[in-house]
Structure formats: C-alpha cells, structure tokens
ChimeraX commands (.cxc) that place a marker at each C-alpha (Angstrom):
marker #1 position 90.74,68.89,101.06 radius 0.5
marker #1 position 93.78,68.29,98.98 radius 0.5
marker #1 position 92.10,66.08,97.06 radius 0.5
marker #1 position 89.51,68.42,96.23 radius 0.5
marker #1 position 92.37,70.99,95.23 radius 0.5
marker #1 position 93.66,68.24,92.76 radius 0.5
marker #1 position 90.85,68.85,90.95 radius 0.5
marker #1 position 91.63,72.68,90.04 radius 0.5
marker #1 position 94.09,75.18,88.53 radius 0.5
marker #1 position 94.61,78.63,88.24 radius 0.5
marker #1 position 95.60,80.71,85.66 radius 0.5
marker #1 position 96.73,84.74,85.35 radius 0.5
marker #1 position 96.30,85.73,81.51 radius 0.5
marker #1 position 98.12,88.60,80.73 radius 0.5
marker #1 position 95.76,89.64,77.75 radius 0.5
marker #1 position 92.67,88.63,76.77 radius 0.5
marker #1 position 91.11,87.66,73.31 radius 0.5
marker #1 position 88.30,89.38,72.41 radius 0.5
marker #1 position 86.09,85.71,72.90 radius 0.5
marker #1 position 87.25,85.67,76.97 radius 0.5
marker #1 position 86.30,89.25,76.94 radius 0.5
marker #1 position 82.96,88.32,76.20 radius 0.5
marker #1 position 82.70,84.91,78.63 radius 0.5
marker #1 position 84.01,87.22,81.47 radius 0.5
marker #1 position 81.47,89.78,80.67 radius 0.5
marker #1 position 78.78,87.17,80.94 radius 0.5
marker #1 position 80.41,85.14,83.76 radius 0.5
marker #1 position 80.36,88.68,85.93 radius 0.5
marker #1 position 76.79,89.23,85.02 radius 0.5
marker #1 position 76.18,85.91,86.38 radius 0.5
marker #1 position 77.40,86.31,89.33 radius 0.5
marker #1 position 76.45,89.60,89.95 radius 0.5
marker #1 position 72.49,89.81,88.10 radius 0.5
marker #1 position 71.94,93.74,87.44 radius 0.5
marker #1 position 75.10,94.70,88.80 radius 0.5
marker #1 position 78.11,93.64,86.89 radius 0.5
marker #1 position 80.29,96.24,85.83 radius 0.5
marker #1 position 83.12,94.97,84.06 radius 0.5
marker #1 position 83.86,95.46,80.49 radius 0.5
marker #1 position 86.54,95.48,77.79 radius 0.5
marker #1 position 87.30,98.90,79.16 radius 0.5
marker #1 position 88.16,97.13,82.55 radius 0.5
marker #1 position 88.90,93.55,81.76 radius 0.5
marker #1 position 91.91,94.74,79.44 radius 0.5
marker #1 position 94.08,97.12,82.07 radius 0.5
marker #1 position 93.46,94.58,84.53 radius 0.5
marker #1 position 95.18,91.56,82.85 radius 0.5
marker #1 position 97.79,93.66,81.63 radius 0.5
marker #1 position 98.58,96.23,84.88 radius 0.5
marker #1 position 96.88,94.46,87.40 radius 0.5
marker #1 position 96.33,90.68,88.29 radius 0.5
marker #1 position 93.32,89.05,86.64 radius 0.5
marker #1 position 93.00,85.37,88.38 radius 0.5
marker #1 position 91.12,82.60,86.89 radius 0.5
marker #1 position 90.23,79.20,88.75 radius 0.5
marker #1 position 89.56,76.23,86.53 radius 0.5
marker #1 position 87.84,72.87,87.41 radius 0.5
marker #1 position 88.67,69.77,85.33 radius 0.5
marker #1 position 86.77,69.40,82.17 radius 0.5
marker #1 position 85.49,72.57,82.09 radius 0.5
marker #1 position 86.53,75.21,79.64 radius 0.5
marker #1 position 84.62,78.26,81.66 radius 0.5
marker #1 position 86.27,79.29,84.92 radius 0.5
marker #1 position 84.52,79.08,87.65 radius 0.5
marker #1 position 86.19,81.69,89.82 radius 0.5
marker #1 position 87.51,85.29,89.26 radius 0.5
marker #1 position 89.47,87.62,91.44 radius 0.5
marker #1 position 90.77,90.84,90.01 radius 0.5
marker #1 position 93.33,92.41,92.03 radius 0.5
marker #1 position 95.00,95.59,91.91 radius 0.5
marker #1 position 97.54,97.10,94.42 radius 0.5
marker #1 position 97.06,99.87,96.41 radius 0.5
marker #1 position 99.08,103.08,95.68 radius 0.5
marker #1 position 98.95,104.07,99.39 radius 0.5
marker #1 position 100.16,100.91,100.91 radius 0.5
marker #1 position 102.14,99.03,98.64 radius 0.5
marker #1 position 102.40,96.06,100.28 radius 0.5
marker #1 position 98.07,95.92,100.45 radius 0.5
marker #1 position 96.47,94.29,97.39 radius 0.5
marker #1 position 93.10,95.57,96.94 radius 0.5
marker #1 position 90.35,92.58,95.30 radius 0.5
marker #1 position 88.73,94.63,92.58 radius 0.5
marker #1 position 86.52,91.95,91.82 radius 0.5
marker #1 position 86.02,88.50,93.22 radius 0.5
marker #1 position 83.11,85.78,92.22 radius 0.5
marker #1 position 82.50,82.31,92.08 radius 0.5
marker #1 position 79.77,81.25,89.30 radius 0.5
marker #1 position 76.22,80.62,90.10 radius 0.5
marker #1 position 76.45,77.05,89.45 radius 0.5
marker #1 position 79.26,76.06,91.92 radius 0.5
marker #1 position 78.27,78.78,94.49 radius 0.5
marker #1 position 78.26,76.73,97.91 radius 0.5
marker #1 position 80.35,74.39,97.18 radius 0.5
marker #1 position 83.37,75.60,99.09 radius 0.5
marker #1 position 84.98,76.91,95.97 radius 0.5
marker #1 position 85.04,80.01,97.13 radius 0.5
marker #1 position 87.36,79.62,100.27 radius 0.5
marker #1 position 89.72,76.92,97.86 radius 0.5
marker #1 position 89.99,79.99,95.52 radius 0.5
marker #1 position 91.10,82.46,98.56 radius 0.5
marker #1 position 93.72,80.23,99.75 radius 0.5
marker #1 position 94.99,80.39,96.35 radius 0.5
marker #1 position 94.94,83.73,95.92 radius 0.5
marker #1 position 96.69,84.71,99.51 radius 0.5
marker #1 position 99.36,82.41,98.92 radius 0.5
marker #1 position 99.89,84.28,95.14 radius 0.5
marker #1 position 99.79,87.59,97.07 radius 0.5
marker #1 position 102.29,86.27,99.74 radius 0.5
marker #1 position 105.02,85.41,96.84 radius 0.5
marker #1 position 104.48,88.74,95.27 radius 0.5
marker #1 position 105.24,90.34,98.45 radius 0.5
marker #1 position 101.85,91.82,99.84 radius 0.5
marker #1 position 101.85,91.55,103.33 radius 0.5
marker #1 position 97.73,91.96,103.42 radius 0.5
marker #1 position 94.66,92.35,101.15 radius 0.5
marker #1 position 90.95,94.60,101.49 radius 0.5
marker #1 position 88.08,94.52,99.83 radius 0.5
marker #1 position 84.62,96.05,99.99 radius 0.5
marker #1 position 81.55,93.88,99.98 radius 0.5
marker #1 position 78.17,95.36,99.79 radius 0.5
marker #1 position 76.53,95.31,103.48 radius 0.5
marker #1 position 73.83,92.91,102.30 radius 0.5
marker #1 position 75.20,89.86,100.59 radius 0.5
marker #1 position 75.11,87.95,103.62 radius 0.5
marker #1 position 76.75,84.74,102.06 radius 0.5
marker #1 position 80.09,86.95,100.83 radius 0.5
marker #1 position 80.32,89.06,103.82 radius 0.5
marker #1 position 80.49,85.02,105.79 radius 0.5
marker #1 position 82.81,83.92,103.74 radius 0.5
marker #1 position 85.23,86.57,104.19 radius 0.5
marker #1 position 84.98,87.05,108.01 radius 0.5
marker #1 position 85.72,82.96,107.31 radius 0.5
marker #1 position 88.68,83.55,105.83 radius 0.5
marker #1 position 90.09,86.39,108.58 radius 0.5
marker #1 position 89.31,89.33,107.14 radius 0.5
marker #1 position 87.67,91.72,109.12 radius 0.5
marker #1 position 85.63,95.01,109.03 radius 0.5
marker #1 position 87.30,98.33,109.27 radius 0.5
marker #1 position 84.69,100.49,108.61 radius 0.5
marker #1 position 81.20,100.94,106.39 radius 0.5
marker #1 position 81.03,103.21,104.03 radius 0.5
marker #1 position 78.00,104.18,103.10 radius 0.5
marker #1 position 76.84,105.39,99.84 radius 0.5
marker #1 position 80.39,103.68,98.13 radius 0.5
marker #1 position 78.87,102.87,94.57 radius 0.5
marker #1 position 76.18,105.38,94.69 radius 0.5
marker #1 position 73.19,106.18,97.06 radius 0.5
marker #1 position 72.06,102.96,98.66 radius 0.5
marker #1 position 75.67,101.63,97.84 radius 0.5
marker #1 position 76.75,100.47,101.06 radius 0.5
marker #1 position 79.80,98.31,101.17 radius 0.5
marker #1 position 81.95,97.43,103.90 radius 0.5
marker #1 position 85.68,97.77,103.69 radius 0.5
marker #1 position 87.54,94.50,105.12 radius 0.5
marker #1 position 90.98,93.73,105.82 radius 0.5
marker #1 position 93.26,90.69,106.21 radius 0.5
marker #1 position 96.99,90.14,107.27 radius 0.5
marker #1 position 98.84,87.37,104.79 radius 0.5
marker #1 position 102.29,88.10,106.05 radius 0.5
marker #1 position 104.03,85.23,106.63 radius 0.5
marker link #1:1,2 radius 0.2
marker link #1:2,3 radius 0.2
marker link #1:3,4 radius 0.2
marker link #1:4,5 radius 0.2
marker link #1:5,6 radius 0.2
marker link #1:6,7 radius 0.2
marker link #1:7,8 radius 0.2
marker link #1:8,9 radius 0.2
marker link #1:9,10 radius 0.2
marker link #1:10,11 radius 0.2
marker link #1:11,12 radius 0.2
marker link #1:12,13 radius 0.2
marker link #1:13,14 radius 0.2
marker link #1:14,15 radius 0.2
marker link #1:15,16 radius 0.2
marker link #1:16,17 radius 0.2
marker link #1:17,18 radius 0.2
marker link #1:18,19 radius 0.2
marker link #1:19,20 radius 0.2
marker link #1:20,21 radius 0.2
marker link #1:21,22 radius 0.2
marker link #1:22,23 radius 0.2
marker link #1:23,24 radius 0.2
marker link #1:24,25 radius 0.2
marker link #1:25,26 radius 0.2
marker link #1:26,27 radius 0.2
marker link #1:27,28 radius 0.2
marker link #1:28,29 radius 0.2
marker link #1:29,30 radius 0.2
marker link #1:30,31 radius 0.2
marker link #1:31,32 radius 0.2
marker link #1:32,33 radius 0.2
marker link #1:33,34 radius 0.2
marker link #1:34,35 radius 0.2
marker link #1:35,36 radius 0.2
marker link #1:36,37 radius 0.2
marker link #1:37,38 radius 0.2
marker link #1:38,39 radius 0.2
marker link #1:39,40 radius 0.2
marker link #1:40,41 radius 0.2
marker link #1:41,42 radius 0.2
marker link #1:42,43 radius 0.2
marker link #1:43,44 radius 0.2
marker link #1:44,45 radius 0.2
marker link #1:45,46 radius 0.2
marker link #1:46,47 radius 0.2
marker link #1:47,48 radius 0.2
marker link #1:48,49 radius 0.2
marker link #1:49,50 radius 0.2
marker link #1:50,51 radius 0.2
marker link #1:51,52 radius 0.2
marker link #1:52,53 radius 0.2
marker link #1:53,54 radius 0.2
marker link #1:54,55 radius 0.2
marker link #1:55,56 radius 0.2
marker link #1:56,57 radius 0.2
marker link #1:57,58 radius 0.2
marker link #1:58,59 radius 0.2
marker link #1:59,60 radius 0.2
marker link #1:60,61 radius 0.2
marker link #1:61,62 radius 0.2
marker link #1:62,63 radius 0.2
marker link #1:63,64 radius 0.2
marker link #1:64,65 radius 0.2
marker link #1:65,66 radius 0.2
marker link #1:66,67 radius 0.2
marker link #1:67,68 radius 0.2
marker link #1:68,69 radius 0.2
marker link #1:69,70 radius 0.2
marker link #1:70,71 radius 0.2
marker link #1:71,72 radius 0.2
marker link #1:72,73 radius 0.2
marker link #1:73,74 radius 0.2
marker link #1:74,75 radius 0.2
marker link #1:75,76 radius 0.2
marker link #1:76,77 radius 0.2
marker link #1:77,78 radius 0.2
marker link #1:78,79 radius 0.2
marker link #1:79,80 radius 0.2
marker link #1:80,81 radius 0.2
marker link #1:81,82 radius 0.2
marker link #1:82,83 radius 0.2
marker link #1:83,84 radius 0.2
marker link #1:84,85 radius 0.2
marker link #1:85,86 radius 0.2
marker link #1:86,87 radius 0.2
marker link #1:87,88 radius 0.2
marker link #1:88,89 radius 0.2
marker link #1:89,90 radius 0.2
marker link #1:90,91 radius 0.2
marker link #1:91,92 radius 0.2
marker link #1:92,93 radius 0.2
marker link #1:93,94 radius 0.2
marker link #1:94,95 radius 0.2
marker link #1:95,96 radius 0.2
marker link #1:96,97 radius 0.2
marker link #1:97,98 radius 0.2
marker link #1:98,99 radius 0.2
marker link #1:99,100 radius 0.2
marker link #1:100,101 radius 0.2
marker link #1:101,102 radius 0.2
marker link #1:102,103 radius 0.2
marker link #1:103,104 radius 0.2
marker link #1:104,105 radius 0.2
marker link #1:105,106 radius 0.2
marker link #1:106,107 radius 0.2
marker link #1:107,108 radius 0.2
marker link #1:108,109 radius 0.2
marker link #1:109,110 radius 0.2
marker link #1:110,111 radius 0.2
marker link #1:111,112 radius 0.2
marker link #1:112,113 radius 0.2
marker link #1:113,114 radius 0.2
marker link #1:114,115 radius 0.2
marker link #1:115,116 radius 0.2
marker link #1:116,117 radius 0.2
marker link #1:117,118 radius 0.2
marker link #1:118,119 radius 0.2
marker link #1:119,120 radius 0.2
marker link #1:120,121 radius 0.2
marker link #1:121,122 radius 0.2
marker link #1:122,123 radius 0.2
marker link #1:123,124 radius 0.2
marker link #1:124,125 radius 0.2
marker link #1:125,126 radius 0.2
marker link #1:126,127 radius 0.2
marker link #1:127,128 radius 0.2
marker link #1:128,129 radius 0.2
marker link #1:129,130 radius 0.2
marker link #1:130,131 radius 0.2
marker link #1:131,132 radius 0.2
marker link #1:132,133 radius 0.2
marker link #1:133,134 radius 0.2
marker link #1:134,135 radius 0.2
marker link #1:135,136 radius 0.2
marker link #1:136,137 radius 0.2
marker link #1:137,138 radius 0.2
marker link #1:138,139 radius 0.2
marker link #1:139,140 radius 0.2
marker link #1:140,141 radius 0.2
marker link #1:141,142 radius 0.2
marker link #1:142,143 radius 0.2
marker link #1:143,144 radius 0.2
marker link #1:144,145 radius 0.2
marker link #1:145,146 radius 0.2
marker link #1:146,147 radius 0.2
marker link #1:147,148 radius 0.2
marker link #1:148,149 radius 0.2
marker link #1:149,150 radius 0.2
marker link #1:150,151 radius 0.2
marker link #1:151,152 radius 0.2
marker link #1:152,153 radius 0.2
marker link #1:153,154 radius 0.2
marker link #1:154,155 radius 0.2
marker link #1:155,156 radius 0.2
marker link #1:156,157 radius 0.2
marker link #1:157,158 radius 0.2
marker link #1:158,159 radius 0.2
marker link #1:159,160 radius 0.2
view
C-alpha cells in the first residue's frame, strides 16, 4: 500500500486561476453527471475560506480526487466534506480510501477531532466506501437537496 501512495500527492491551492476553475467545473460534472453543482461562485470561497484538496497521480496534470471541506460553525472541532469525488476513470481503484486517509490525517493536524458528510441514500458504491472508512449513519434526511433529495448524514471520530 505504501507503494501505491508513492505514486501520489496532494495539494491545497489557496486560489484558483480562472483555467482550474474550469477543469474543476468539468472534473465535478464528471463525477457527478446531471448533478454537479460547483462553480466559480463556490470553487473561489472554498480555496480561500475553506480547504479545497486536490490528489494528484504521477504524470498526470488533472487531479484525480477532490474533497472540499469546510468546518462546522456548531462544532468546531467537526469538519464537514462539502464535496468529495474521485474521477470516473480511476473510480474503483482504491483511490478513493488512499485519498481519505489523506485527508483525516490533514484534519487531525488542523485539530478536528471528527468529520460528516451527507451522501445521497442511493449511491451504493459511496455510501460502502464510507461505512469502510468508519463513518457511520446518524440519521437520513430526507428531502436534503430538494424533493427526492435524500442524503444520509455520516459521522467519523479522527481524534487521535
């Protein structure tokens, strides 16, 4: 497995050109066909006020994982994942889970003692992955993003 990490970086821009603005438009649509709902309007106040991670495999200019975190004014020490993908072309590869370990251990140096999400109720292979990685369900909530919206809200510890 380490061997497989040597083969990957991360990197947390703190602004964004307008030409990244565009690929992470495009990568989101990707990942998320008829869904994705970033734009400049988002993409911006995350680098700058929230945490906008990119994972990078060798040789390749395009990341091929985003999480976009944000903290949570309520809990302080909770990081809430905003956004989190892994493009369609390395999706089930184990990327995903590489990417996660990444990400709790940059949560657990910037404090945060746990992170939540919401996933939507049917994406099966996300919803796996996360239970995977110890996060668990705290509740559904039904009609999050809209009727039909259902997500569930999830929950992991990364205290040390």
């Amino acid at each position: 497995m380490d061997a497989l990490k040597e083969q990957y970086h991360i990197e947390v821009p703190e602004s964004l050109t307008p030409e990244q603005q565009k690929m992470m438009i495009e990568l989101e649509k990707d990942a998320f066909p008829g869904m994705g709902a970033v734009d400049e309007q988002t993409l911006v106040p995350l680098a700058r006020y929230g945490k906008l991670i990119q994972y990078f495999q060798e040789n390749d200019a395009r990341p091929i994982a985003i999480c976009e975190l944000l903290r949570d004014y309520k809990d302080v020490t909770k990081a809430y994942i905003f956004g989190f993908y892994v493009r369609s072309d390395k999706q089930g590869s184990g990327i995903g889970q590489l990417f996660l370990e990444e990400i709790f251990s940059i949560l657990q140096k910037d404090s945060f003692e746990s992170v939540c999400l919401t996933v939507n109720v049917k994406n099966e292979g996300a919803v796996k992955l996360y239970k995977k990685m110890g996060f668990t369900i705290k509740e559904t909530r039904a009609g999050e993003f809209g009727e039909g919206e259902d997500r569930y809200y999830m929950v992991r510890s990364i205290s040390q």
